[in-house]
N, C-alpha and C positions, 0 to 999 in steps of 0.2 A: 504494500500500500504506500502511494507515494505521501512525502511529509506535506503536511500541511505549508504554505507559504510562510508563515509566521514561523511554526519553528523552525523550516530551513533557514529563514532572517536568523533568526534568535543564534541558529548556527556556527554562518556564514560571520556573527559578531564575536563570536569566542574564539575563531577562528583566528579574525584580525588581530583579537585583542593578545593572542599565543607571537603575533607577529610586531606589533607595538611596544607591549609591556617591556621585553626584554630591552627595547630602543630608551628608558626611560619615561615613556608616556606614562600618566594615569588616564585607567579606564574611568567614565561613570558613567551614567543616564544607562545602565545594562547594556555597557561595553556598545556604546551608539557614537560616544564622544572621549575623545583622546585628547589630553591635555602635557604638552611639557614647555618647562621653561630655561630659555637659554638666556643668560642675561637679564636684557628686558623684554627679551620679544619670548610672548606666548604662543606658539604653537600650535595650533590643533586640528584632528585630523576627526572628522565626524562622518555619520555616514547614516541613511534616511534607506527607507523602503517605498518604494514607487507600486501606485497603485493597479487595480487590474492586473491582478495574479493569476497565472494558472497552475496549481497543485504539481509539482512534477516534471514542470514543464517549461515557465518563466517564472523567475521572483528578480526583480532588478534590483538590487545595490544599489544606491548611487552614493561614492563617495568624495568630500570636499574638502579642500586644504582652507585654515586660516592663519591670519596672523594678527596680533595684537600687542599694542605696549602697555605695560604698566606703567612708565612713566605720562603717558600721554591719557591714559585713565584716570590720574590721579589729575594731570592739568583738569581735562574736563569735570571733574567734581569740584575741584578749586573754583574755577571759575566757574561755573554752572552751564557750561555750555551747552547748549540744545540738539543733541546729537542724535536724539531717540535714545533705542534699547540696547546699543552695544555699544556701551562707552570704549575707547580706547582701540577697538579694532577699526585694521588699518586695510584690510584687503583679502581678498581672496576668493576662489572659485571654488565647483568643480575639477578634481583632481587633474580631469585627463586635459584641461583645460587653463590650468593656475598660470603658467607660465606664459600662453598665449590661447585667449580664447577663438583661434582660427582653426584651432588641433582638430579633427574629427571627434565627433563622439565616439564614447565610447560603451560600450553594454557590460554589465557585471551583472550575469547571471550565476544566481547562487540556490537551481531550484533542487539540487542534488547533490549527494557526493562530489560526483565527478565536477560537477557544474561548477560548485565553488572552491576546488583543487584548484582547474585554469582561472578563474578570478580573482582568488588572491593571489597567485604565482603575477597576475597581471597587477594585481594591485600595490604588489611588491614592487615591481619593475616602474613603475609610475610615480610611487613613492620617494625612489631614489633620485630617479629621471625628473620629477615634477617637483615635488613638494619641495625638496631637500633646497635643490636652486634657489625658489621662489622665500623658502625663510632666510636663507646664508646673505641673501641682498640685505637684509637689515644688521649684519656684521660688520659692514663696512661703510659706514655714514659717511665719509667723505663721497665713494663712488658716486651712494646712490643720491647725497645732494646734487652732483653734481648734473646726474644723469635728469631729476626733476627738474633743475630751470630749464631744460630743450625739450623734454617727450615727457610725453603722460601714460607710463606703462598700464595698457588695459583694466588690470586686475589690482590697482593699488586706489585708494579712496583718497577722496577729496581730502580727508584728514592727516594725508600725509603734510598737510601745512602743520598741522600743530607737530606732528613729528621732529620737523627740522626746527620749528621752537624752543621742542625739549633738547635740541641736541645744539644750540646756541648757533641757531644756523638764520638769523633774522632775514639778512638777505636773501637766501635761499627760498622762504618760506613766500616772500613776496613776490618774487621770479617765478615759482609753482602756481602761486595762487593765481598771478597775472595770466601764465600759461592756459589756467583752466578758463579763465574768464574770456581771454581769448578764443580759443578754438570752441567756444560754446556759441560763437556767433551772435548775432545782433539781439536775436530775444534774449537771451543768458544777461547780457548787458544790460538791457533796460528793466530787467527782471529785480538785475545788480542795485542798480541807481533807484530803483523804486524803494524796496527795501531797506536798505542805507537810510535816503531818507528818515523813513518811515522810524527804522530802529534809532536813528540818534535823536528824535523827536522825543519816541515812548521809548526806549528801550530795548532790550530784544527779548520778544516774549518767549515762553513755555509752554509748550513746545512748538515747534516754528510754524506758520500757517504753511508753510510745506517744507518739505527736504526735497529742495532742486540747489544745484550749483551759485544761482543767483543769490538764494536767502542762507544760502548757508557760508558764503563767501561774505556776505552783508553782516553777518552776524558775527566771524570773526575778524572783520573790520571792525567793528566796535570794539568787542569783548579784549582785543588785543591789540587796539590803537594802530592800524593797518591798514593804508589805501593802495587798494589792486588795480 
């Protein structure tokens, strides 16, 4: 009788976590979410069940690299920045996709044995290949300031401005921020300039009447005395 989809999941996650743990991760959420810390950058490697299973047959995996600072968590609660639910993280995707979201997808099927043998042998090899690159760039804060005032790598968040803040990198942070403001084109701009407004008038309120580039750019223009 084939496993039910949940517990092949259920699996398919102790699985991982036999292949993480030993890397230093903690497992929690029933080995769903991997956490480790290197430095200040958080780590983590999570992983969700996609819906429309068949018993035996398809159970998809899909797993997602993150990254996050604790220094840049702590700014945001200092200053109360309006960031939403995940204060401090900085970026991140879909595994097969962290490094450049142009990659193909890719399928992690886990509805069997055999099924989730070749998906974590894949999910291993993607790990190394994906994930591992995508955290090591926050090793080297010069590079990767340098590399944010020219390009806006895909999978890294607008909050890499306050990154290069905690890393006393002021110029940098305004170089990035101009970056994004630029390439968002004419609306992002006047989206910019409204809000600005708006927030050194009232304030910046809690939580922002939206999270687009324009108001959130506008906000740590205020919060951190900065014109992009």
């Amino acid at each position: 009788m084939a496993e039910k989809p949940r517990e092949a999941y259920k699996a398919a996650c102790a699985e991982l976590a036999e292949l993480l743990v030993p890397r230093g991760f903690a497992a929690s959420r029933q080995n769903q979410q991997f956490d480790r810390v290197e430095g200040d950058v958080v780590q983590q490697l999570s992983v969700q069940l996609l819906t429309r299973s068949i018993a035996g047959e398809r159970v998809v995996m899909v797993p997602w690299a993150l990254a996050g600072s604790q220094r840049v968590a702590a700014l945001h609660a200092e200053r109360a920045v309006p960031v939403g639910h995940r204060e401090g993280w900085l970026g991140g995707g879909m595994l097969a996709h962290v490094t450049d979201p142009r990659d193909p997808m890719t399928d992690f099927n886990v509805a069997t044995p055999a099924h989730r043998k070749a998906a974590l042998h894949h999910v291993a090899r993607l790990y190394e290949a994906k994930a591992v690159p995508f955290w090591n760039q926050f090793q080297d804060a010069d590079a990767l300031a340098r590399r944010l005032r020219t390009e806006r790598p895909p999978t890294l968040d607008d909050r890499m401005v306050e990154w290069l803040l905690v890393h006393d990198r002021r110029d940098d942070a305004l170089a990035c921020g101009r970056l994004i403001l630029d390439q968002g084109g004419a609306g992002v701009k006047r989206e910019y300039d409204a809000a600005l407004t708006a927030f050194r008038m009232g304030g910046v309120p809690s939580p922002l009447p939206a999270q687009t580039y324009g108001t959130t750019l506008a906000a740590r223009a205020v919060l951190f005395d900065m014109t992009f």
